[in-house]
C-alpha positions in Angstrom: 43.5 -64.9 36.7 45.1 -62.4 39.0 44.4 -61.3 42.7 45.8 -59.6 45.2 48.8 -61.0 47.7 49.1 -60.1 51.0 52.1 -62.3 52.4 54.4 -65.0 50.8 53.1 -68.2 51.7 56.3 -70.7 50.3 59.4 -70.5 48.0 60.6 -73.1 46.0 64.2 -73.4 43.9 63.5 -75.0 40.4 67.1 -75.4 38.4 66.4 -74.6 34.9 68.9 -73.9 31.8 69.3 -70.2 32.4 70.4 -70.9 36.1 68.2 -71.4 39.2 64.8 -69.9 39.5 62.8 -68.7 42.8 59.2 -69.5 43.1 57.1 -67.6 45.6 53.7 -68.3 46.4 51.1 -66.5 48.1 47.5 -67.2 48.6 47.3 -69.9 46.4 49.1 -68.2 43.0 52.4 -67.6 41.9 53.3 -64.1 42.8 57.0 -63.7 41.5 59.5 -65.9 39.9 63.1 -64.5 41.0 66.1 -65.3 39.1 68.2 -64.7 41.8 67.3 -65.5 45.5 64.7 -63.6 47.5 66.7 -63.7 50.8 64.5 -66.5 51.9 65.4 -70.0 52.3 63.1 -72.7 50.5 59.8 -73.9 52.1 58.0 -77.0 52.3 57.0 -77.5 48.5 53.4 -76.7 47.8 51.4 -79.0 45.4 51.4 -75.3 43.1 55.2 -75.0 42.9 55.7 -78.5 42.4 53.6 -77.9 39.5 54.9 -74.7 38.9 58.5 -76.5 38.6 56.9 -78.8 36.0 55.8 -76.4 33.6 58.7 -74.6 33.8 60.5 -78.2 33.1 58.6 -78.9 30.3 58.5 -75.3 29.0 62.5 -75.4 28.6 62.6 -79.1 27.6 60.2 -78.0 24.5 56.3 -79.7 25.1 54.9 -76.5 27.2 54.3 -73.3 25.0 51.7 -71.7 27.7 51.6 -71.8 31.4 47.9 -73.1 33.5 49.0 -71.7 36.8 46.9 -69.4 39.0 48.9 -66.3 39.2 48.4 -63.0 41.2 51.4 -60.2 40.8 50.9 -57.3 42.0 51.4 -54.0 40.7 49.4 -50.7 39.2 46.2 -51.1 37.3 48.6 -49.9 33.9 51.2 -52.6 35.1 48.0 -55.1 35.1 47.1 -54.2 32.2 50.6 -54.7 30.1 51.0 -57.7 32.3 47.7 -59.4 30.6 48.4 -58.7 27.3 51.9 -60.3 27.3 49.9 -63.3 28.6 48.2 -62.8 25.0 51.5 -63.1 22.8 51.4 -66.5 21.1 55.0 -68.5 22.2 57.5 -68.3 19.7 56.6 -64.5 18.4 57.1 -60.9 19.9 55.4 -57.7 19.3 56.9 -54.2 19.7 56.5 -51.7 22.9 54.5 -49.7 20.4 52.1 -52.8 19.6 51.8 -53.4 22.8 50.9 -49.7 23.7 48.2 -49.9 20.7 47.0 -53.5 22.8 46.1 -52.0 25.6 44.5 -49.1 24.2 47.4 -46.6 24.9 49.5 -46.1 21.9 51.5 -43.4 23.2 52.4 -45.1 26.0 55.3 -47.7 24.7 57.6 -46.1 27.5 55.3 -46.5 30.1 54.7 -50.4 28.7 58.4 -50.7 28.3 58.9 -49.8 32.8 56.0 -52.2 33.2 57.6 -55.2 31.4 60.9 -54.1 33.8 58.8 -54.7 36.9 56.8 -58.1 35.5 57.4 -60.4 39.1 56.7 -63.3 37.0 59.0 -63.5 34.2 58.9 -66.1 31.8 55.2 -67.0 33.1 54.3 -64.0 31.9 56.3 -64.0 28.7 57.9 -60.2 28.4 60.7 -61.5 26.9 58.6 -61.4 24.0 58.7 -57.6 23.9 61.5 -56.2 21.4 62.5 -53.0 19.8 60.4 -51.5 16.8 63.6 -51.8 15.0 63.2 -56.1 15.6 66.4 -55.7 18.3 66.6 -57.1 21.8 65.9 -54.2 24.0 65.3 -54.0 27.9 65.0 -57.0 29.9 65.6 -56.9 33.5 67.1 -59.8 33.7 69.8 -59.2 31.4 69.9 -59.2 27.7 71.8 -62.4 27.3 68.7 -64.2 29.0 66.2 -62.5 26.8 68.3 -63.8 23.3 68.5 -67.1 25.3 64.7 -67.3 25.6 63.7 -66.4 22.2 66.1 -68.8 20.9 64.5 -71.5 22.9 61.1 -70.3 21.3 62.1 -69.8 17.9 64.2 -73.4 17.9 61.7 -75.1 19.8 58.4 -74.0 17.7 59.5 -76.6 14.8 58.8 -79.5 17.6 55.5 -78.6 18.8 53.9 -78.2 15.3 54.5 -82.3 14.3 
């Protein structure tokens, strides 16, 4: 699923409820969703961040629980690692740093998992808003607490509507 990126390729603005997002592509995958603006001004739109848009759309209308885009962050092979098992938590539950420590075969490592969910380039795509506290409470999100509650809301509300 992942590769490596050596330049930025396009960048497309998708509006969303939490505000506008920035899609940058590279080499054929998604390499970072930005929630604020790269600096850049928007390219031509690519067939993958049209599509990209879409899901996003239909993930925050409530009919997309997972993602089928090619993506390719880049980052350590720990980062990697963490990054790959969020892709494995179901939409609409969360695990704990320390469960996802024990995931990847590093259970003393819920720090080091913690300062790998900060630097995720693809947030929401690669769900580590789904990463809580042990203690069940909102902890860490780089961008900002009040879009991690709003995200797991969206889940937890929106679940109901996929299972009919």
């Amino acid at each position: 699923m992942y590769s490596m990126v050596t330049h930025i390729k396009n960048i497309a603005y998708c509006s969303t409820p939490i505000g506008p997002l920035a899609l940058v592509e590279s080499s054929d995958a998604i390499v970072r969703v930005d929630w604020e603006k790269p600096g850049a001004p928007e390219t031509a739109r690519s067939e993958l961040l049209t599509e990209a848009c879409r899901q996003l759309r239909e993930y925050f209308s409530g009919t997309r629980k997972n993602f089928d885009l090619p993506l390719a962050p880049k980052g350590t092979a720990f980062q990697m690692d963490v990054w790959q098992a969020l892709l494995r938590i179901p939409f609409g539950e969360t695990r704990s740093y320390g469960e996802m420590a024990q995931l990847i075969g590093a259970p003393k490592a819920s720090r080091a998992v913690g300062m790998a969910n900060h630097r995720n380039p693809i947030s929401i795509i690669i769900p580590c808003h789904r990463v809580i506290g042990s203690n069940g409470k909102l902890v860490g999100y780089a961008s900002g607490l009040n879009n991690k509650r709003f995200l797991l809301n969206h889940e937890a509300t929106t679940l109901p509507l996929l299972l009919k």
